[in-house]
Biotite code that builds the C-alpha atoms (Angstrom):
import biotite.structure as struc

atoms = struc.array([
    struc.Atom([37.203, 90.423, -63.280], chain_id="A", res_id=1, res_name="UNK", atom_name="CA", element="C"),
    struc.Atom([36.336, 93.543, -64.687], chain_id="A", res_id=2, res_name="UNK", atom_name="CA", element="C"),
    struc.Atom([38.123, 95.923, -66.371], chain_id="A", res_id=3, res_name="UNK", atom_name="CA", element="C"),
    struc.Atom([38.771, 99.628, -64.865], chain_id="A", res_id=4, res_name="UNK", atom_name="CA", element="C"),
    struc.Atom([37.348, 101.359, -67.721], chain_id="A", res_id=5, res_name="UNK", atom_name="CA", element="C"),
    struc.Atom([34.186, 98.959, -67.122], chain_id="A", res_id=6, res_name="UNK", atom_name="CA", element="C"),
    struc.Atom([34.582, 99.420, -63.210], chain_id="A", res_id=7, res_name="UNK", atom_name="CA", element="C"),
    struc.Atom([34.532, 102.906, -64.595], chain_id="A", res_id=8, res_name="UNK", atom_name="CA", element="C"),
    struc.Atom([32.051, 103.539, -66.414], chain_id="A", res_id=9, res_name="UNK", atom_name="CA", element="C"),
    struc.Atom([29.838, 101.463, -63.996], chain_id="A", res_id=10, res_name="UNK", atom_name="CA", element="C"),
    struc.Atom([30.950, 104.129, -61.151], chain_id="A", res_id=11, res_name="UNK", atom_name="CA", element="C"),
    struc.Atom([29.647, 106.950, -63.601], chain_id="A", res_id=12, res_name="UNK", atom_name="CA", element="C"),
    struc.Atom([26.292, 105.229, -64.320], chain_id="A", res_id=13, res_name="UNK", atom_name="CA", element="C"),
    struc.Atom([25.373, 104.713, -60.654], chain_id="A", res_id=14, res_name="UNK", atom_name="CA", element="C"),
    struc.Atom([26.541, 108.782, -59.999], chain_id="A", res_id=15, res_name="UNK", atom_name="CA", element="C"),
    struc.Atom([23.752, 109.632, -63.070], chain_id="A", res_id=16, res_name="UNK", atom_name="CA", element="C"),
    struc.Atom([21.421, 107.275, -61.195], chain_id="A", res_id=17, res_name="UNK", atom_name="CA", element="C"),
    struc.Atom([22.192, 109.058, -58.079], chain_id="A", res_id=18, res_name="UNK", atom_name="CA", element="C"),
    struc.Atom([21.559, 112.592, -59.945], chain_id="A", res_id=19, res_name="UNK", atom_name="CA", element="C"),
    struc.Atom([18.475, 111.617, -61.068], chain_id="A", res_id=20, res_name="UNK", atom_name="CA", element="C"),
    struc.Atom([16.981, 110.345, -58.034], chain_id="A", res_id=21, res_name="UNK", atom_name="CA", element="C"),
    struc.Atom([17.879, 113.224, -55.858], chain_id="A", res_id=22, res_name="UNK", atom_name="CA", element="C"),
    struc.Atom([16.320, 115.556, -58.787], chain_id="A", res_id=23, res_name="UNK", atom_name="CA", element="C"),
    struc.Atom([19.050, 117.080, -61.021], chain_id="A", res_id=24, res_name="UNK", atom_name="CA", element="C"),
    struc.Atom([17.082, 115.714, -63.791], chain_id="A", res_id=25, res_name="UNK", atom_name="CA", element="C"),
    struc.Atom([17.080, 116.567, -67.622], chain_id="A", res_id=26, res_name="UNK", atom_name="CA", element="C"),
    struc.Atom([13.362, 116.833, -67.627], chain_id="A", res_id=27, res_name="UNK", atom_name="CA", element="C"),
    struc.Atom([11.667, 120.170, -70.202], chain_id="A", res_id=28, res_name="UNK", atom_name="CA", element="C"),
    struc.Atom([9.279, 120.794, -67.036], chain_id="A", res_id=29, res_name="UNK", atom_name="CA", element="C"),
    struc.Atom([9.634, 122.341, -63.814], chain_id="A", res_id=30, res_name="UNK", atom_name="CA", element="C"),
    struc.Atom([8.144, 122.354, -60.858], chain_id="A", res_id=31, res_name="UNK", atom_name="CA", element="C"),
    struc.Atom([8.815, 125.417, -59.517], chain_id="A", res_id=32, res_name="UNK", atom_name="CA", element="C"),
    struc.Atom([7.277, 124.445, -56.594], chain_id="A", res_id=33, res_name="UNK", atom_name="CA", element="C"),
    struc.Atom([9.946, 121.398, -55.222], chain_id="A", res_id=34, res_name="UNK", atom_name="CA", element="C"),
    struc.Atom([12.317, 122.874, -58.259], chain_id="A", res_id=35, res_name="UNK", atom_name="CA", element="C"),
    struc.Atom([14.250, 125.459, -59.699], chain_id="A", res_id=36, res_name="UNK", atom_name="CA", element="C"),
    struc.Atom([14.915, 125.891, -63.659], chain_id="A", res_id=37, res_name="UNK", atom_name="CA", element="C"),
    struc.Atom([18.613, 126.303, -64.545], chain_id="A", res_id=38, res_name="UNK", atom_name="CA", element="C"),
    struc.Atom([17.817, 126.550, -68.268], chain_id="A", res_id=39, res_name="UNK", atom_name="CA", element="C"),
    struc.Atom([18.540, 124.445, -70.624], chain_id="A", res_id=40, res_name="UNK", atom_name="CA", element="C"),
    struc.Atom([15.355, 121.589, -69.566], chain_id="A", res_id=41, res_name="UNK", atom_name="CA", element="C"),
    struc.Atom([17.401, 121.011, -66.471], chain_id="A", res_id=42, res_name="UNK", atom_name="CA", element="C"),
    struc.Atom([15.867, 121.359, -63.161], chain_id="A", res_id=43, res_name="UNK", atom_name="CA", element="C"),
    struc.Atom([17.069, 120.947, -59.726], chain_id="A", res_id=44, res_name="UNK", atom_name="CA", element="C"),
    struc.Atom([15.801, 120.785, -56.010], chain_id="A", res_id=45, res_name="UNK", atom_name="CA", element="C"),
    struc.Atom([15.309, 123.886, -54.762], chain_id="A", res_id=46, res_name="UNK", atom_name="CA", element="C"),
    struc.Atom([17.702, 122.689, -51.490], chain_id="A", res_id=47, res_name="UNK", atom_name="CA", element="C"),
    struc.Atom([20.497, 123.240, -53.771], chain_id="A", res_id=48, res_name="UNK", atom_name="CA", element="C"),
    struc.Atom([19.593, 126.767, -54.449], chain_id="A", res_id=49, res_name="UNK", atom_name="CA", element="C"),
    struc.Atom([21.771, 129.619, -52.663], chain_id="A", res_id=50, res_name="UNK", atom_name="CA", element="C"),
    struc.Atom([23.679, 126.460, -50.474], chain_id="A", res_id=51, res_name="UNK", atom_name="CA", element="C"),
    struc.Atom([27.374, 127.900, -52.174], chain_id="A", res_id=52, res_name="UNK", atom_name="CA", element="C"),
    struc.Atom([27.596, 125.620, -54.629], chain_id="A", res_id=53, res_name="UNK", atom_name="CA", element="C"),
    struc.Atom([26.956, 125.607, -58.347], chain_id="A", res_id=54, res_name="UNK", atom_name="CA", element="C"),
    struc.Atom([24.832, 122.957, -59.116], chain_id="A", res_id=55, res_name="UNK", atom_name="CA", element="C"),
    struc.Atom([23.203, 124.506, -62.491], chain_id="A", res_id=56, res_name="UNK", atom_name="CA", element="C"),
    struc.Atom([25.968, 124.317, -65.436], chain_id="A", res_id=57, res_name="UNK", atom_name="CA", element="C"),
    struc.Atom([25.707, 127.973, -66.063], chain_id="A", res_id=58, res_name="UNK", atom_name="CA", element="C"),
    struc.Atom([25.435, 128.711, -62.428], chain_id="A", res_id=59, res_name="UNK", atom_name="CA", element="C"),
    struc.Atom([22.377, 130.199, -62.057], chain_id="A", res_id=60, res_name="UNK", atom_name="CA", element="C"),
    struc.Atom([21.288, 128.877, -59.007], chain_id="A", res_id=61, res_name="UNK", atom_name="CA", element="C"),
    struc.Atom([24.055, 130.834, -57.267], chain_id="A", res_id=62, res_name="UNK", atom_name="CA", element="C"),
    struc.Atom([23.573, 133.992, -58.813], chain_id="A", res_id=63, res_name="UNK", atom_name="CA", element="C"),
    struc.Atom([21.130, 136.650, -57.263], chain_id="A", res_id=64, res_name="UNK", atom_name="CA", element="C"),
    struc.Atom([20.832, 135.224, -53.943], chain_id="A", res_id=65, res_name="UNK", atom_name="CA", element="C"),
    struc.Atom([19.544, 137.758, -51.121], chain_id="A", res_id=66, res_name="UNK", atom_name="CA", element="C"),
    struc.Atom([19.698, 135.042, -48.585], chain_id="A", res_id=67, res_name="UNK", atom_name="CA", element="C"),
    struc.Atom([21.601, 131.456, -48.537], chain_id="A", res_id=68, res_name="UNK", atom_name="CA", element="C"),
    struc.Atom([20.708, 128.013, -47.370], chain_id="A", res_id=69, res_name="UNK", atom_name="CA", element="C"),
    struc.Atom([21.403, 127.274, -43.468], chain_id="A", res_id=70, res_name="UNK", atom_name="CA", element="C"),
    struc.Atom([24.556, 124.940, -44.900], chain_id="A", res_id=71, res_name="UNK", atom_name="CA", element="C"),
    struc.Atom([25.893, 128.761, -45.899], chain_id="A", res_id=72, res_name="UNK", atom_name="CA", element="C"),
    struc.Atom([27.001, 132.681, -45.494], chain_id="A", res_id=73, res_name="UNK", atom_name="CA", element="C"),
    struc.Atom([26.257, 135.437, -47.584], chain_id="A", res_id=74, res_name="UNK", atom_name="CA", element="C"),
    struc.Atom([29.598, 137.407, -48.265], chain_id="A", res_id=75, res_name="UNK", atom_name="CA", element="C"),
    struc.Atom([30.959, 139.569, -51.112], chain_id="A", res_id=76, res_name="UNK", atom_name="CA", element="C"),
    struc.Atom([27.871, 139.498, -53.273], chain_id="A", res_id=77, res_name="UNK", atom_name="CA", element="C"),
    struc.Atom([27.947, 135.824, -53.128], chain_id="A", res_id=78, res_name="UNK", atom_name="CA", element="C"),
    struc.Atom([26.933, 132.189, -50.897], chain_id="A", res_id=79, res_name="UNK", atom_name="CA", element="C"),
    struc.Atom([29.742, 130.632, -49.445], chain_id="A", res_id=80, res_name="UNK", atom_name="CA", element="C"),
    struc.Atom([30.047, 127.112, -47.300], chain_id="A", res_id=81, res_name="UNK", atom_name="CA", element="C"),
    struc.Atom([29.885, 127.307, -44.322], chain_id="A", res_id=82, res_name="UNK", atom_name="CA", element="C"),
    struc.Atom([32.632, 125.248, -41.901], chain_id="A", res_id=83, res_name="UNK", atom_name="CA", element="C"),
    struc.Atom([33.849, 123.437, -44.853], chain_id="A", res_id=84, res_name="UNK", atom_name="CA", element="C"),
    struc.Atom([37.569, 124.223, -43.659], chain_id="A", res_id=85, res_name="UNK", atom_name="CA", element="C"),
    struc.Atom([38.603, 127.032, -46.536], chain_id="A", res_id=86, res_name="UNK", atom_name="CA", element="C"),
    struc.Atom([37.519, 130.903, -45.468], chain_id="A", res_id=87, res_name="UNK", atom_name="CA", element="C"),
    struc.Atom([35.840, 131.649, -48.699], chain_id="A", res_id=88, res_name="UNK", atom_name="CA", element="C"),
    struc.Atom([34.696, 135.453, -47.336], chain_id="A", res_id=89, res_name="UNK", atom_name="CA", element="C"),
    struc.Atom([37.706, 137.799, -46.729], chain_id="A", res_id=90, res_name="UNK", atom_name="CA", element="C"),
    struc.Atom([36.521, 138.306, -43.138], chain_id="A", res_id=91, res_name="UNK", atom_name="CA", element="C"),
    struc.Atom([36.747, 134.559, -42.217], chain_id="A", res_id=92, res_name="UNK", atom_name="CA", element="C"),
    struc.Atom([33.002, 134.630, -41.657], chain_id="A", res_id=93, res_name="UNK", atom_name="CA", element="C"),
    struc.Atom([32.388, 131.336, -43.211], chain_id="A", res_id=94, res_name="UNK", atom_name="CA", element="C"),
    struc.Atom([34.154, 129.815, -40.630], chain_id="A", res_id=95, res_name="UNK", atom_name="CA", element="C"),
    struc.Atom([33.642, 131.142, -37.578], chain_id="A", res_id=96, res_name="UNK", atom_name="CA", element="C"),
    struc.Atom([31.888, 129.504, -34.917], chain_id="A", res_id=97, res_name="UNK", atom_name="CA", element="C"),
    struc.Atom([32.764, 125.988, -36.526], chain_id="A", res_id=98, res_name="UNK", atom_name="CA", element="C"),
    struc.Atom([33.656, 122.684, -34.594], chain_id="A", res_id=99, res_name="UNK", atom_name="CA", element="C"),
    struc.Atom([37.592, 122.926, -34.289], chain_id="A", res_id=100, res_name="UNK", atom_name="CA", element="C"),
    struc.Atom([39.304, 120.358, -36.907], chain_id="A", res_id=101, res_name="UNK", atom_name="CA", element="C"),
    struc.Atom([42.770, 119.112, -36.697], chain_id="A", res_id=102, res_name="UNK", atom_name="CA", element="C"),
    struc.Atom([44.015, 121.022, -39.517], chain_id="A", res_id=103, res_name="UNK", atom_name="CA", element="C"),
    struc.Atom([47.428, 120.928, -42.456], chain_id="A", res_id=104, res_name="UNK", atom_name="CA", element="C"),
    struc.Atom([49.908, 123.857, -42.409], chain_id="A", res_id=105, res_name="UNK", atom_name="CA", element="C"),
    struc.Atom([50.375, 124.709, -45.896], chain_id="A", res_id=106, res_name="UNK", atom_name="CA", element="C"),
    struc.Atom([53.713, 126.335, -46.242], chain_id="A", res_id=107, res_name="UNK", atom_name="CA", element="C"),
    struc.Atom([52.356, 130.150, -47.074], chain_id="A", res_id=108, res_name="UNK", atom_name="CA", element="C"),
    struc.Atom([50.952, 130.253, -43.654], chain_id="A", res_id=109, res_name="UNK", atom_name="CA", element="C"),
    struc.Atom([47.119, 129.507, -44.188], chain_id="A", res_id=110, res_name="UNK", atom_name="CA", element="C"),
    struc.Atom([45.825, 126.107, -43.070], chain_id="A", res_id=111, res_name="UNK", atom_name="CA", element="C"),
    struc.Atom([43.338, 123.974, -44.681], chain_id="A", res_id=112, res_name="UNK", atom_name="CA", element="C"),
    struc.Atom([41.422, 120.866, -42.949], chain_id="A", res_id=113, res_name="UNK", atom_name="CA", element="C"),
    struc.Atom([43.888, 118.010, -42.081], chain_id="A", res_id=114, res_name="UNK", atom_name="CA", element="C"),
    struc.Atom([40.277, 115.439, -44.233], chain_id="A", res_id=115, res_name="UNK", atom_name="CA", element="C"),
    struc.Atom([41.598, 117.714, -47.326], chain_id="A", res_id=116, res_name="UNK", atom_name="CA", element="C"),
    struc.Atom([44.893, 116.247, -47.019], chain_id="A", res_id=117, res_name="UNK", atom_name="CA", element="C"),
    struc.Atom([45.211, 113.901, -49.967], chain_id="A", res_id=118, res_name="UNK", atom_name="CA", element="C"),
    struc.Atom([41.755, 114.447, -51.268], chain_id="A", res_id=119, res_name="UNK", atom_name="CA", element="C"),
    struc.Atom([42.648, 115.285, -54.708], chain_id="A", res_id=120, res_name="UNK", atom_name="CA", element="C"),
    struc.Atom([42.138, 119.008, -54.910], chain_id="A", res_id=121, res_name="UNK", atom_name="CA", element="C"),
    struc.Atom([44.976, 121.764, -54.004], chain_id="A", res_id=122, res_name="UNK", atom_name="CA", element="C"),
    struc.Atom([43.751, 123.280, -51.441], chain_id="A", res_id=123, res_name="UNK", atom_name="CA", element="C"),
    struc.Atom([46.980, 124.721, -50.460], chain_id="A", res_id=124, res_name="UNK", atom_name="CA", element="C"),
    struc.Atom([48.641, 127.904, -52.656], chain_id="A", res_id=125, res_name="UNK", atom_name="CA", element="C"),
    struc.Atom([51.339, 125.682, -53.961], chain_id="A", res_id=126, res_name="UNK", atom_name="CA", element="C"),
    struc.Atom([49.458, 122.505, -53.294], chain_id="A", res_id=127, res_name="UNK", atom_name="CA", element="C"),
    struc.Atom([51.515, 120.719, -51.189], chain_id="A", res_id=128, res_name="UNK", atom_name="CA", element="C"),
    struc.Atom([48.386, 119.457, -49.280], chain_id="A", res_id=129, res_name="UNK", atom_name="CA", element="C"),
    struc.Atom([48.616, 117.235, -52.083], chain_id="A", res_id=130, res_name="UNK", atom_name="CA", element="C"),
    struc.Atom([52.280, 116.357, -52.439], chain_id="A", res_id=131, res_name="UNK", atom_name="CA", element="C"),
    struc.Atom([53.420, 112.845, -51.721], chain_id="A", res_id=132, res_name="UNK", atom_name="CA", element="C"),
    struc.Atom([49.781, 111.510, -51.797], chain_id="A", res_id=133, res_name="UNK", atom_name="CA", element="C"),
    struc.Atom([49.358, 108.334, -53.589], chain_id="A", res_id=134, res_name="UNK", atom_name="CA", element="C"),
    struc.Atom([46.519, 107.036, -56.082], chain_id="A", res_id=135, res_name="UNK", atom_name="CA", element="C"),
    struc.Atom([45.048, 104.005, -57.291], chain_id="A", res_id=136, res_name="UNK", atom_name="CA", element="C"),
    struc.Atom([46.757, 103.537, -60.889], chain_id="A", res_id=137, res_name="UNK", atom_name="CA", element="C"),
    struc.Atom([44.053, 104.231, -63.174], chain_id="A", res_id=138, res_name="UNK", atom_name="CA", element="C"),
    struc.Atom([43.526, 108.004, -61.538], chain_id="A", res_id=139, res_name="UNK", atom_name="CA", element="C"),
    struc.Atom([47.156, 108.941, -63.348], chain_id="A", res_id=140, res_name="UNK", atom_name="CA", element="C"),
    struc.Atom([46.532, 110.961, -66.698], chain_id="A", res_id=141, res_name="UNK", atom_name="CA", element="C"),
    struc.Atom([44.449, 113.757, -65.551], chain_id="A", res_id=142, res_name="UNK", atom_name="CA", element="C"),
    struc.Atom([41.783, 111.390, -63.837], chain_id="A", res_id=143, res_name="UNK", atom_name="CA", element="C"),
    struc.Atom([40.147, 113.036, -60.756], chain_id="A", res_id=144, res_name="UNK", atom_name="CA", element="C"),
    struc.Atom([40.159, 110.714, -57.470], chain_id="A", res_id=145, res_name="UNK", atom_name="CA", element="C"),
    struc.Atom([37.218, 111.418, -55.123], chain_id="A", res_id=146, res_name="UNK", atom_name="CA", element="C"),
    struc.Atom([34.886, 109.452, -53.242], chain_id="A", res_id=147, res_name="UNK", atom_name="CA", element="C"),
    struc.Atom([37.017, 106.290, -52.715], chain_id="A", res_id=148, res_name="UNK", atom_name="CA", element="C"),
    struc.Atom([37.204, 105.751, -56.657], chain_id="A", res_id=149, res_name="UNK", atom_name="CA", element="C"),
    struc.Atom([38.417, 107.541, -60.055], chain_id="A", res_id=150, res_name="UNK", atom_name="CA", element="C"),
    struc.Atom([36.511, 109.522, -62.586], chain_id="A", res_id=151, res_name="UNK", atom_name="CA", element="C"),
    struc.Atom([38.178, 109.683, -66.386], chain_id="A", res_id=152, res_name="UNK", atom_name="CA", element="C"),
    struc.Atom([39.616, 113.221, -67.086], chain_id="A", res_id=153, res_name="UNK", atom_name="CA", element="C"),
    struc.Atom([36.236, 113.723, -69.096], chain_id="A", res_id=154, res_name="UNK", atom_name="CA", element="C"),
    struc.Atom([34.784, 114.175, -65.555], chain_id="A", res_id=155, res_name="UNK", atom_name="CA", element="C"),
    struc.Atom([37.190, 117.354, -64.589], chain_id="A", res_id=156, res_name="UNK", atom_name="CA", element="C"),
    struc.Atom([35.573, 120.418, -65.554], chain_id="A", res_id=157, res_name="UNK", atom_name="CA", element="C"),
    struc.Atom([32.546, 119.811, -67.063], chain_id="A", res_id=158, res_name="UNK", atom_name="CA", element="C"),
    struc.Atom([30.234, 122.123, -65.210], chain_id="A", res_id=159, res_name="UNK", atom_name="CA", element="C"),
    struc.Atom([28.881, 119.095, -63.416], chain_id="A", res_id=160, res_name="UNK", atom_name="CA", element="C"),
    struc.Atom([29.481, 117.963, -59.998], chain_id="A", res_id=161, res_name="UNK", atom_name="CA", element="C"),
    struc.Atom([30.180, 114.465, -59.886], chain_id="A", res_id=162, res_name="UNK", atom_name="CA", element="C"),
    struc.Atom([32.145, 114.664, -56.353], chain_id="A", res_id=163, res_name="UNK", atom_name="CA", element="C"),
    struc.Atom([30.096, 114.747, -53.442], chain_id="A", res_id=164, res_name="UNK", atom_name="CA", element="C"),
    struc.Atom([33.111, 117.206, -52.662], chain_id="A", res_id=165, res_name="UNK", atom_name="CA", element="C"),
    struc.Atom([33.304, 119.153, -55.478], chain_id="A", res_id=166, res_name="UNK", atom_name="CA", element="C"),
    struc.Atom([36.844, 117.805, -56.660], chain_id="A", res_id=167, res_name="UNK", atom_name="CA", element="C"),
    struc.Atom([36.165, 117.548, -60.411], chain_id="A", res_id=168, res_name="UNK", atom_name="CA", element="C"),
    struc.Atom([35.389, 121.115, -60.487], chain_id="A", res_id=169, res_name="UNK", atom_name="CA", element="C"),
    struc.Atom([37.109, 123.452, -57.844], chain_id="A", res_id=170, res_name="UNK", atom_name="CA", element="C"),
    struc.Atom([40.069, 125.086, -59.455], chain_id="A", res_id=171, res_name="UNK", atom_name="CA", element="C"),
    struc.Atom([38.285, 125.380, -62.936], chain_id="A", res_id=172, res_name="UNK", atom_name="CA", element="C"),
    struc.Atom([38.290, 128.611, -65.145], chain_id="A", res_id=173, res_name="UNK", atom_name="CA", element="C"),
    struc.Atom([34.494, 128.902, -64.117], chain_id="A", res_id=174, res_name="UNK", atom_name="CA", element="C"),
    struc.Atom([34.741, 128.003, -61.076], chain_id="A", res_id=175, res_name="UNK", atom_name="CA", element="C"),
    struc.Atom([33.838, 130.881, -58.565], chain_id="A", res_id=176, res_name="UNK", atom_name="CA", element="C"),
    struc.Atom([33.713, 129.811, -55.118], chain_id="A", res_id=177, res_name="UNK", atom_name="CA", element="C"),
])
């Protein structure tokens, strides 16, 4: 049977894999065609470009956007998700005219989407959307637990996304959105 740090480290490869395939490559080209240059020889698809989330380690394919991917809302100089459950825009217009969600009352008042319950990021204020939640064993220490398995502390920010859900990043110093 294999260890967890093996089971690890296995998880990690087939997210690199999965980064690589779908064009977040490492490559000292371009194509600015299909691509967009963050800098630093790493290039993206241009899909990922103005969709409210930073994808480029120095965030560059969120900055100076005019107009954002259909996936988001332009509000206070900036992309946001759209329908993701958390009003990013002060006016709420991230989230209106979205599918209605069962939803978890966080004690201040505000609300967050009952799927974000448990999901290893605070979504609440105080964070008791995550209160009382429980964790395989090897995510204690500062691992981050997202998509069904846990990434070593390493992961957590890092300036790359290795949640399809962002959790190794949101709440980060850099961390804008």
């Amino acid at each position: 049977m294999a260890s967890a740090r093996a089971r690890g480290l296995r998880g990690l490869l087939a997210v690199a894999v999965l980064l690589l395939a779908t064009g977040a490559s490492q490559g000292a080209g371009c194509n600015t065609e299909v691509g967009f240059a963050c800098g630093e020889g790493r290039c993206i698809d241009k899909k990922y470009v103005c969709d409210g989330n930073i994808n480029c380690n120095s965030g560059a394919d969120e900055r100076n956007c005019t107009e954002c991917a259909a996936t988001a809302v332009f509000c206070e100089g900036r992309c946001a998700h759209r329908c993701d459950g958390i009003a990013r825009c002060a006016d709420g217009a991230d989230e209106v005219g979205c599918p209605t969600r069962p939803v978890f009352e966080c004690s201040e008042g505000s609300t967050v989407l009952a799927s974000k319950q448990c999901d290893g990021i605070k979504n609440c204020d105080n964070g008791m959307d995550e209160e009382g939640c429980s964790y395989p064993e090897d995510c204690r220490g500062g691992a981050v637990f997202c998509d069904g398995r846990c990434l070593p502390a390493a992961s957590r920010c890092d300036r790359v996304i290795w949640c399809s859900n962002g959790a190794d990043e949101k709440g980060c110093p850099w961390w804008p959105l």
